[in-house]
RONUPA-337791 format. One line per 4 residues: their letters; for each residue x, y, z of N, C-alpha, C, O. Coordinates in steps of 0.05 Angstrom, whole numbers, plus 5000, padded with zeros to 4 digits. Example, Ala and Ser with C-alpha at 12.3 -4.5 7.8 and 13.67 -1.06 7.14 Angstrom:
# residues 2
as) 5264,4886,5156,5246,4910,5156,5264,4934,5156,5285,4934,5169 ~ 5257,4955,5142,5273,4979,5143,5258,5001,5157,5268,5023,5161
# end
This chain:
# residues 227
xxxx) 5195,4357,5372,5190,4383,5385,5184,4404,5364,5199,4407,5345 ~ 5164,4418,5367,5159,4439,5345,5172,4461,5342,5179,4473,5363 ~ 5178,4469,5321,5205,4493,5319,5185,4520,5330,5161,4519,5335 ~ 5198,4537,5331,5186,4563,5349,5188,4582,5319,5204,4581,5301
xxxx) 5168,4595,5322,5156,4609,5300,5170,4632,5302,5173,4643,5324 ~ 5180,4641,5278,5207,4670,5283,5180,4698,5292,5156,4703,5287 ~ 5198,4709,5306,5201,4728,5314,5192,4770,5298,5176,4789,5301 ~ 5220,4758,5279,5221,4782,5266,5236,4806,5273,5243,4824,5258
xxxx) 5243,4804,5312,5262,4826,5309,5232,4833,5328,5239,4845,5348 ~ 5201,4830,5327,5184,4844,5343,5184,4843,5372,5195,4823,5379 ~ 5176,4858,5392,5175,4842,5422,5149,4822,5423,5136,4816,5403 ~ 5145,4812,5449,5130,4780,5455,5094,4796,5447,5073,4788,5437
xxxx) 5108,4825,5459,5068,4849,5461,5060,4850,5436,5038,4843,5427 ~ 5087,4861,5419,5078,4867,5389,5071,4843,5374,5055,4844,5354 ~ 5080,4824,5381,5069,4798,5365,5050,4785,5374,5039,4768,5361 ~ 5043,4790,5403,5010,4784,5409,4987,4804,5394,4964,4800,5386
xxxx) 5007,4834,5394,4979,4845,5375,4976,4844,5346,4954,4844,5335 ~ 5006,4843,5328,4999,4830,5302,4987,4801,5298,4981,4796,5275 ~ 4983,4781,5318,4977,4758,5315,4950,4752,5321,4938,4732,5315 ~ 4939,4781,5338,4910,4780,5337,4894,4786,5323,4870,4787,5327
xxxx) 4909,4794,5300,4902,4804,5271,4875,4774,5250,4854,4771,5237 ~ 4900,4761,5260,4891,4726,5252,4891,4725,5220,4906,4708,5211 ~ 4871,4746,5193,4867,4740,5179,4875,4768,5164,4878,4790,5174 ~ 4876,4760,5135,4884,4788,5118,4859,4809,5131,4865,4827,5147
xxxx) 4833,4805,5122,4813,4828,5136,4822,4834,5167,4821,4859,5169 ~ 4828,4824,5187,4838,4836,5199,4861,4854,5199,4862,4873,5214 ~ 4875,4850,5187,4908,4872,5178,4886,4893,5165,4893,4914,5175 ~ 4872,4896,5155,4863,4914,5145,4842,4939,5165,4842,4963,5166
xxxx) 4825,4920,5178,4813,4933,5196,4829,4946,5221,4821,4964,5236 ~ 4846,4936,5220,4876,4948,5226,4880,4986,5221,4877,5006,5235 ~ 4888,4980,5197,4894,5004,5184,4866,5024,5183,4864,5047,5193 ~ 4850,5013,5172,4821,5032,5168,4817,5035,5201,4801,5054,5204
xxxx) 4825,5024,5226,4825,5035,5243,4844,5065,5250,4837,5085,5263 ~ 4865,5060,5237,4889,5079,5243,4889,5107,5232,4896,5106,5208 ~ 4885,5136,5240,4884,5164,5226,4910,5158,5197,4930,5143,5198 ~ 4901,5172,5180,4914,5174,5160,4935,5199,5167,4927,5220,5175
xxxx) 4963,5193,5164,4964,5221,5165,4984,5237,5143,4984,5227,5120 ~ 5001,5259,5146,5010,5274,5117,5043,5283,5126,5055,5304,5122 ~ 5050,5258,5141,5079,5275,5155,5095,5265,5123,5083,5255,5104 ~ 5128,5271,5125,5135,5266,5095,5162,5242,5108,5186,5248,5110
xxxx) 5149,5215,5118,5163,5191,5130,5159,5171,5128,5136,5165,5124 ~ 5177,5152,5130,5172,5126,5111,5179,5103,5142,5199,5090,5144 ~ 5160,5105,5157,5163,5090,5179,5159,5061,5180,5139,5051,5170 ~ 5180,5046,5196,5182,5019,5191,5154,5009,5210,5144,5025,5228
xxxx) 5141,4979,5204,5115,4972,5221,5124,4976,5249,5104,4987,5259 ~ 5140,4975,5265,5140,4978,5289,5134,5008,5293,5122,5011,5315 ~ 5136,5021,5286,5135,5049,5288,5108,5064,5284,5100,5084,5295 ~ 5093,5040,5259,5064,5046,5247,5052,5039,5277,5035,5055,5287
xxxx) 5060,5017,5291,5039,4998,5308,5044,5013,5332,5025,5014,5348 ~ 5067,5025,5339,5069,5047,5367,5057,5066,5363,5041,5071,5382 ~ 5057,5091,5335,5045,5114,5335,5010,5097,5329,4992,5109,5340 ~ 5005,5078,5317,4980,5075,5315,4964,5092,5289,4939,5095,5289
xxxx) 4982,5100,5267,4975,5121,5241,5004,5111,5231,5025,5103,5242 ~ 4994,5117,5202,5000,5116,5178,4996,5130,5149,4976,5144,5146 ~ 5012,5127,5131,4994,5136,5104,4999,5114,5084,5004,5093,5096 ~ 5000,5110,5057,4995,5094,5038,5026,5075,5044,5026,5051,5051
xxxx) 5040,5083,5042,5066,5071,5034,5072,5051,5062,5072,5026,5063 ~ 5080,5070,5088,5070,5060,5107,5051,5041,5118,5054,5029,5139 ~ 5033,5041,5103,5009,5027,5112,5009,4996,5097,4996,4976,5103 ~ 5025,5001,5078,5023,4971,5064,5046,4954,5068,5045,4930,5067
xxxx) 5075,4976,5073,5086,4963,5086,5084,4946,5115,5093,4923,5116 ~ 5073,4957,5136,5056,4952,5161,5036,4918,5145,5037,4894,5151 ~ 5026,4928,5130,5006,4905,5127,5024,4888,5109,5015,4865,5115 ~ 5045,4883,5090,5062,4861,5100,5067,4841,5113,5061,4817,5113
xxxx) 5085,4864,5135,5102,4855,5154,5079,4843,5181,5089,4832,5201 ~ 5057,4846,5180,5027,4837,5184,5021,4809,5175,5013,4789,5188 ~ 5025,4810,5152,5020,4782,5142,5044,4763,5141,5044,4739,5145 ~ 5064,4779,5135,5091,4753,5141,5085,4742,5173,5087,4718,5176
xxxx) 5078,4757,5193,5066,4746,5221,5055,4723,5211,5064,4700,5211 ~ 5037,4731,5204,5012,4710,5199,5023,4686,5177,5013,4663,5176 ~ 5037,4691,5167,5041,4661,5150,5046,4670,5119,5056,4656,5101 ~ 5038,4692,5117,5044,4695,5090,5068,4708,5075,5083,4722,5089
xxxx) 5071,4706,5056,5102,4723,5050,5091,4758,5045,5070,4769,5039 ~ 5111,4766,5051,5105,4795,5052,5111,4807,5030,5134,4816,5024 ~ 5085,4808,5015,5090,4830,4985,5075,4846,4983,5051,4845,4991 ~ 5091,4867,4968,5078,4897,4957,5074,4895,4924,5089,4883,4909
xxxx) 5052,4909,4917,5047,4920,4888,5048,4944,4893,5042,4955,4915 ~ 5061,4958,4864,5058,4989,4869,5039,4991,4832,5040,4977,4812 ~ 5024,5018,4842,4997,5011,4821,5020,5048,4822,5029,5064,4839 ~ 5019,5044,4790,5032,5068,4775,5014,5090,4759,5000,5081,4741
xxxx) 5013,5111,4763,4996,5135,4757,5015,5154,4736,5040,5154,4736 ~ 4995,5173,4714,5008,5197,4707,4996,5219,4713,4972,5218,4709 ~ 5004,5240,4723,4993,5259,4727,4978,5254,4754,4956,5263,4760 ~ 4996,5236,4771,4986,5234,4793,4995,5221,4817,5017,5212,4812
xxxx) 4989,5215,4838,5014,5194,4854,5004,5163,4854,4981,5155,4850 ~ 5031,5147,4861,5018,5124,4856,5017,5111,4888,5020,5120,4911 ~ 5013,5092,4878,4989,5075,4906,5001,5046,4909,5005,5031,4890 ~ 5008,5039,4937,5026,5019,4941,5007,4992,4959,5002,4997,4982
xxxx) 5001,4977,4953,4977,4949,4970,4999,4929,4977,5022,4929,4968 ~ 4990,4915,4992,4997,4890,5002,4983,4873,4986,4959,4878,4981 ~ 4997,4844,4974,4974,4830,4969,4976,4802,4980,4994,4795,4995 ~ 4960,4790,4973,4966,4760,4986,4950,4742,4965,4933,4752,4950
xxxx) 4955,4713,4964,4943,4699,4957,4925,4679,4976,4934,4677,4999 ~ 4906,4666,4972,4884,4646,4982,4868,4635,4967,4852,4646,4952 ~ 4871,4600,4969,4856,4587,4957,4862,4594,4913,4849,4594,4892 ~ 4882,4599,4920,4890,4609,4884,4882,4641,4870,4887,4649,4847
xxxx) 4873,4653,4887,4855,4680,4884,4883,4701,4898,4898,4695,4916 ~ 4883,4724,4884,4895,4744,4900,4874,4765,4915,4852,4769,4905 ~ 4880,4775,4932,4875,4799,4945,4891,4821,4955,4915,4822,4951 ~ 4878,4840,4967,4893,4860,4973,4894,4877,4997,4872,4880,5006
xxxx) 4912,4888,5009,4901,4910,5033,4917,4933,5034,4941,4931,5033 ~ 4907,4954,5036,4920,4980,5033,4902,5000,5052,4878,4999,5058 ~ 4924,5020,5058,4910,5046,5071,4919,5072,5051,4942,5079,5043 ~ 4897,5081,5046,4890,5102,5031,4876,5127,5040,4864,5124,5061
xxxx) 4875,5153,5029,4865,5172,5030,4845,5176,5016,4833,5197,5020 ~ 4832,5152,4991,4819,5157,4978,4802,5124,4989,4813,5103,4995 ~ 4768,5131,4987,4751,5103,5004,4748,5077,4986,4738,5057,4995 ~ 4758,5079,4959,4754,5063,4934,4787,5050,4936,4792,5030,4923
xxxx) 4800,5057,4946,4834,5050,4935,4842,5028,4968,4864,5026,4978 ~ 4823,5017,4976,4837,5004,4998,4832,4971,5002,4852,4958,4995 ~ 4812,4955,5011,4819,4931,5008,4804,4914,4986,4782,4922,4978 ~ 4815,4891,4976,4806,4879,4961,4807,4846,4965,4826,4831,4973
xxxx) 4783,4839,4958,4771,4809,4964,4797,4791,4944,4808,4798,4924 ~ 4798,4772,4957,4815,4747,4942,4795,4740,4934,4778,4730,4949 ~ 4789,4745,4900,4772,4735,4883,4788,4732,4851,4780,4723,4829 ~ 4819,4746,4862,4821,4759,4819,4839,4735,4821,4852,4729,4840
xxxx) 4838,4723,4798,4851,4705,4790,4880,4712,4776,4895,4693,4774 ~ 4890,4736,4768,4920,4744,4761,4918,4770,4773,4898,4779,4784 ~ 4938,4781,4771,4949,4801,4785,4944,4825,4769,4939,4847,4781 ~ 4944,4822,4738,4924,4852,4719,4894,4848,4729,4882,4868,4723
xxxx) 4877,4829,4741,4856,4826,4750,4856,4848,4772,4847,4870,4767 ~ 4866,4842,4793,4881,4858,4823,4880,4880,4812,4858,4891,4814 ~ 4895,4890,4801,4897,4918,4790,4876,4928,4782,4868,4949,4792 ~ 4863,4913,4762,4842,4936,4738,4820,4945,4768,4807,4966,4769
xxxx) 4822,4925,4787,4794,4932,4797,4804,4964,4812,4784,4977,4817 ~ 4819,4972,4816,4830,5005,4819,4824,5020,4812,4819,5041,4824 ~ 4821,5013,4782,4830,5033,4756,4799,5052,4754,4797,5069,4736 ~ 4779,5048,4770,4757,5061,4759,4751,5085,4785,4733,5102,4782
xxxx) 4767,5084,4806,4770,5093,4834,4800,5103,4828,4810,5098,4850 ~ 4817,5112,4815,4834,5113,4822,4841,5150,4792,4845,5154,4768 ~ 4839,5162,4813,4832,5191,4793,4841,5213,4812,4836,5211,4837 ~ 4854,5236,4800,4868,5259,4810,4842,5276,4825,4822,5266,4835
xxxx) 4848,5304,4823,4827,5319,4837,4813,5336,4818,4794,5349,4826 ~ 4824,5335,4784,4812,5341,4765,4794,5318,4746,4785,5317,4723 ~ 4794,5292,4778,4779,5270,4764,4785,5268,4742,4769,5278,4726 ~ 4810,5254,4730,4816,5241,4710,4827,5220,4719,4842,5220,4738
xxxx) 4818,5192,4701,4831,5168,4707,4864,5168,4708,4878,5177,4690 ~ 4871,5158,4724,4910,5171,4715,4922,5137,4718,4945,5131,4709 ~ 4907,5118,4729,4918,5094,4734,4940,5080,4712,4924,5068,4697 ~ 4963,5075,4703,4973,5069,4675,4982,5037,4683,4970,5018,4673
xxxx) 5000,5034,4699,5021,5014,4699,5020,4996,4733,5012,5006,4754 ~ 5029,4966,4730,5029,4951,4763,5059,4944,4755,5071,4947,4734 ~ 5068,4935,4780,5089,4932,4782,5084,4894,4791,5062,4887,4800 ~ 5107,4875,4788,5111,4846,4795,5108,4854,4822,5114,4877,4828
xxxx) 5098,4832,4842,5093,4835,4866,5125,4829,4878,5139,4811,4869 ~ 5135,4852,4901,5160,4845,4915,5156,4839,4935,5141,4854,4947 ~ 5167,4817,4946,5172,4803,4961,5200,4817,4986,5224,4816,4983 ~ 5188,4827,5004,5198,4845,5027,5224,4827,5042,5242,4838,5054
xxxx) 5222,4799,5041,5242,4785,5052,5268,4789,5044,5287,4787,5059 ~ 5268,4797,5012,5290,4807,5000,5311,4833,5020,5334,4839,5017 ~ 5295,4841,5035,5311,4862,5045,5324,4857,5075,5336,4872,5090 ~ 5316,4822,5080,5322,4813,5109,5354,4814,5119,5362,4813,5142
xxxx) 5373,4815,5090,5397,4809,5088,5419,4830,5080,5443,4831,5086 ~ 5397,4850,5060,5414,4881,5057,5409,4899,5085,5426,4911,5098 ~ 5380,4897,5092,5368,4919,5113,5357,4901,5129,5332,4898,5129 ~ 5374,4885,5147,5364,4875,5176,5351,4888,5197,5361,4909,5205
xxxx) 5330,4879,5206,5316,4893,5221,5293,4911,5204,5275,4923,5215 ~ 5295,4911,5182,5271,4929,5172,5243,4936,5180,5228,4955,5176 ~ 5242,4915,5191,5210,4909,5200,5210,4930,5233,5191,4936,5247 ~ 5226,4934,5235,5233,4943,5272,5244,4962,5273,5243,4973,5295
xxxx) 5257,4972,5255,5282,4993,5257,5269,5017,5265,5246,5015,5256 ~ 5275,5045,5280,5277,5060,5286,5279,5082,5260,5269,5105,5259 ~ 5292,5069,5244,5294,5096,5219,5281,5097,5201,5262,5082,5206 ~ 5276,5113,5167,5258,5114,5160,5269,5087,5137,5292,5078,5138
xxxx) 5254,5080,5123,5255,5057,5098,5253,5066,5083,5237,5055,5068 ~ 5262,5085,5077,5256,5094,5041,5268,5078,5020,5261,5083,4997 ~ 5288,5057,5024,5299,5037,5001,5275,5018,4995,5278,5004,4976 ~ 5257,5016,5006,5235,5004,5006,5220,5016,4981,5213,5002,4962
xxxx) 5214,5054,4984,5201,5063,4961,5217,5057,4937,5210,5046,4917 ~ 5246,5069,4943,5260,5074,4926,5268,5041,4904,5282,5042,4883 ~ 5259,5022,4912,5268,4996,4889,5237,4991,4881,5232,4977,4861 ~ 5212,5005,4897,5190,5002,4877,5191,5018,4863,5183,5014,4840
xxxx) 5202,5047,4869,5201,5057,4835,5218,5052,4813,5213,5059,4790 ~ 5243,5036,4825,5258,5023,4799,5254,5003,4790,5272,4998,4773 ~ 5239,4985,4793,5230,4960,4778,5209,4962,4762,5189,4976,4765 ~ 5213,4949,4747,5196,4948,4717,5165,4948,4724,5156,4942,4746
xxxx) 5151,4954,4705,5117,4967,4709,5114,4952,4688,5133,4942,4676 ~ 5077,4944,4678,5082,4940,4657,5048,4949,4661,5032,4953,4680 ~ 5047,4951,4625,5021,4979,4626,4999,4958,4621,5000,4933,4618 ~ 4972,4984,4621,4952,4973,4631,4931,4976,4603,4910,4965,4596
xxxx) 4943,4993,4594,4923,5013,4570,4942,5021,4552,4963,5031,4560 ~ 4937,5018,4522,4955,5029,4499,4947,5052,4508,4928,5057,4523 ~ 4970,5077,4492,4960,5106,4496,4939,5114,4483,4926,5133,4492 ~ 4932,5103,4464,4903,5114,4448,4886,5117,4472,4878,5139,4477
xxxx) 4880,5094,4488,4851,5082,4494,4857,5109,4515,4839,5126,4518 ~ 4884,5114,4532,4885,5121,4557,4876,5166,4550,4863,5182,4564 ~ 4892,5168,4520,4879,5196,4516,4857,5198,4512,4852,5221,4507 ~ 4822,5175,4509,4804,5189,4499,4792,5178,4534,4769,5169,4533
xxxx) 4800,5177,4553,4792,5164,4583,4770,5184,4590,4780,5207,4589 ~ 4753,5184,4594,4729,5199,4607,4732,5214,4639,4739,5199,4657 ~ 4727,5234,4642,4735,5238,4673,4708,5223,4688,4686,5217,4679 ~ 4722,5219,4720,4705,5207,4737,4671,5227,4742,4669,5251,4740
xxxx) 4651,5209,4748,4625,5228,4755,4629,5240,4783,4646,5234,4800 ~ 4610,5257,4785,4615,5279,4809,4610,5263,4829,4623,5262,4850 ~ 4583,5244,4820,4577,5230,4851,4602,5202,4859,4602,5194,4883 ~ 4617,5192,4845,4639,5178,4844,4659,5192,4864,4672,5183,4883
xxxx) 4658,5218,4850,4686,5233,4865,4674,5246,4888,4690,5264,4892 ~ 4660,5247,4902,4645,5256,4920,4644,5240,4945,4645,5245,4969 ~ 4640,5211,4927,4642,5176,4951,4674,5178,4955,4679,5185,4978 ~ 4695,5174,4939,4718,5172,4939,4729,5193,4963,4745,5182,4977
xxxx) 4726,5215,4969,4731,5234,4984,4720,5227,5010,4726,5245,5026 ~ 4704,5207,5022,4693,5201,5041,4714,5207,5062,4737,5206,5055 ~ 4711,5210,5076,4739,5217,5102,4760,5222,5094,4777,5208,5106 ~ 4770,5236,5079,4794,5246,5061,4805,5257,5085,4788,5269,5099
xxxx) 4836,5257,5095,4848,5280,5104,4860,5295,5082,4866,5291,5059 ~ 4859,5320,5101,4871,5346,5092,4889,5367,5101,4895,5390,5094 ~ 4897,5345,5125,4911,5363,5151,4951,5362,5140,4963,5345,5127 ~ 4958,5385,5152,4983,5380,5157,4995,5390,5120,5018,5395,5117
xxxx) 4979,5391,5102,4990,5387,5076,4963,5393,5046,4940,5386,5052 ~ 4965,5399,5028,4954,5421,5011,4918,5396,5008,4915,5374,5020 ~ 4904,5406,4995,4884,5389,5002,4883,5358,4989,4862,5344,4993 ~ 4905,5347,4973,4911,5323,4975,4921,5307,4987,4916,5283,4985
xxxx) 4935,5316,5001,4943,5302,5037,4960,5277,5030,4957,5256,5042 ~ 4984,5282,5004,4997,5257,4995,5027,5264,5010,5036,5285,5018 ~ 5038,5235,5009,5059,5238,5026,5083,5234,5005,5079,5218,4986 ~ 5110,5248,5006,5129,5239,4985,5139,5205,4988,5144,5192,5008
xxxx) 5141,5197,4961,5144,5172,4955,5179,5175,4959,5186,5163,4980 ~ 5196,5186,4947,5215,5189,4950,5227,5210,4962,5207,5224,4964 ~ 5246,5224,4972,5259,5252,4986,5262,5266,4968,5260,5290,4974 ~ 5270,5259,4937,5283,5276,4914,5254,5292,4899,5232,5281,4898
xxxx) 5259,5312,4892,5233,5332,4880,5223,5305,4862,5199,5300,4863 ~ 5241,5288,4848,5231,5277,4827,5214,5247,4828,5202,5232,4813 ~ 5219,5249,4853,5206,5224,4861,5182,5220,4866,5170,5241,4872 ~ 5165,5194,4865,5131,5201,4863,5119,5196,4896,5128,5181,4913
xxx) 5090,5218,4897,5079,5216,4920,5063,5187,4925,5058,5169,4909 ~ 5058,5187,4950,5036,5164,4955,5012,5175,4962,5009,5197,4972 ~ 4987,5153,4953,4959,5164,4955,4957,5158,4979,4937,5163,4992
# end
């Protein structure tokens, strides 16, 4: 008799509509369907998939807990910035290749083909799209991919819960980064071209919050935003 495929804590509706997802590009078309938006909340996927919007942090958590549906384990990268906020993806593997899916405010920072063969591969392809509003490259540091299951046993229910998940931001900004660029190379970095930063702004919101429309990564002043 075949074992019955878990759950998650979702109802029978919510898991017919994460399941019609079928493939990572779908989780994604997902999100690029969904308004971006600029509230300052760290909403678990059930909450992303009822309101139907999201922003960066949100959005990759959602696409996870998306793909743990689907078969895959649910991990996050967080791509580390100075002088700027950093940017949180889902990634997955296929056929030995990683990929990626994220919702962003910026049109360069969101999905990526299972093509890179390591995980600084994954990353670098960011690094040329991934610039403040004084267009400077700010991309520095990735973080080891975490694995969301980890939290099945501290924070039950995560995937469903009603409240916000900020322990979620809060252990990607405490785990180790590791850099991308000696500082030499990163002080002589060229700013981005106008017509670059011009594409990147493609549907940018701006609502609700100053014209970077980033959401806090953590509650504490010191904590970093999401793109």
């Amino acid at each position: 008799m075949p074992r019955a495929r878990p759950t998650f804590g979702f109802t029978p509706r919510e898991l017919r509509t994460l399941r019609a997802l079928k493939t990572p590009v779908g989780v994604q078309r997902a999100l690029d369907a969904m308004p971006y938006h600029n509230r300052d909340t760290a909403w678990s996927p059930r909450r992303v998939l009822r309101q139907w919007t999201a922003h960066c942090l949100e959005g990759a958590i959602f696409a996870a807990a998306a793909l743990r549906v689907l078969g895959f384990p649910p991990l996050l990268l967080d791509l580390e910035a100075e002088q700027d906020t950093d940017h949180v993806v889902a990634v997955y593997r296929l056929r030995g290749h990683w990929g990626a899916i994220a919702k962003s405010n910026y049109s360069g920072l969101r999905y990526r083909e299972p093509i890179y063969r390591t995980l600084r591969e994954l990353a670098m392809s960011y690094f040329d799209d991934y610039w403040n509003l004084r267009g400077e490259r700010t991309m520095r540091r990735y973080s080891r991919p975490v694995n969301l299951g980890r939290f099945d046993r501290a924070q039950p229910g995560w995937m469903t819960t009603e409240r916000d998940v900020w322990f979620i931001a809060e252990h990607l900004c405490d785990i180790p980064h590791t850099r991308l660029l000696p500082p030499a190379i990163a002080r002589h970095l060229t700013r981005t071209d106008p017509r670059s930063f011009a594409a990147g702004l493609v549907g940018h919101s701006t609502k609700g919050r100053a014209s970077r429309g980033y959401l806090p990564y953590r509650k504490q002043s010191a904590m970093k935003d999401t793109r």
